[in-house]
C-alpha positions, 0 to 999 in steps of 0.5 A, a space after each residue: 503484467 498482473 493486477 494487484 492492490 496493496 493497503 499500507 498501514 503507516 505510522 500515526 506518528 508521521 505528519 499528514 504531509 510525510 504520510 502522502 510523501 511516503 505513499 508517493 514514495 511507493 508509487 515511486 517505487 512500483 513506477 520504477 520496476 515497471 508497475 503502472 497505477 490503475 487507482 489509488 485511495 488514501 484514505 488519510 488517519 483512521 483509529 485501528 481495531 487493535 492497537 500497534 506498537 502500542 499507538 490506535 491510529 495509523 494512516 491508511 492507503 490502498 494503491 490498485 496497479 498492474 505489474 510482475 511478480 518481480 515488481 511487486 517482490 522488490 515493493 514489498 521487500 523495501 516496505 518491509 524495511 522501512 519502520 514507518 511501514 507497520 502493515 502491508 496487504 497485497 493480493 490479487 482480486 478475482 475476476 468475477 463473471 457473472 451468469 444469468 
């Protein structure tokens, strides 16, 4: 099991309710393929810098989690086919050691 973080950029054009029951949903997801959450942000409808789909408001959530390369395969590829899913980000944040 590694760790990963993954932002989401989901449509302005759901609901704040269906918004969190999406990010629910990929929780869902992760849980099911053996991932397990260390933390989690959403950080609710922020204007974007450009637009999408020609819309300048998306919702946005980060999910920080531990799980295979295999579980985060199957995560991405069903976020990328659902059309509320207008972005996604996953990467692996470095370990930083600090020396004096």
């Amino acid at each position: 099991m590694r760790h990963y973080e993954t932002m989401v950029i989901l449509s302005d054009l759901l609901e704040e309710e269906d918004a969190t029951a999406l990010f629910d949903q990929i929780k869902t997801i992760l849980a099911d393929q053996g991932g397990s959450v260390r933390d989690e942000s959403f950080w609710g409808k922020r204007k974007l810098t450009h637009d999408i789909n020609k819309r300048d408001h998306a919702w946005f959530a980060v999910l920080d989690y531990e799980a295979s390369s295999d579980a985060v395969a199957e995560l991405e590829r069903r976020l990328k086919i659902n059309d509320d899913v207008w972005r996604l980000k996953t990467v692996r944040p470095e370990i930083r050691v600090h020396t004096a």
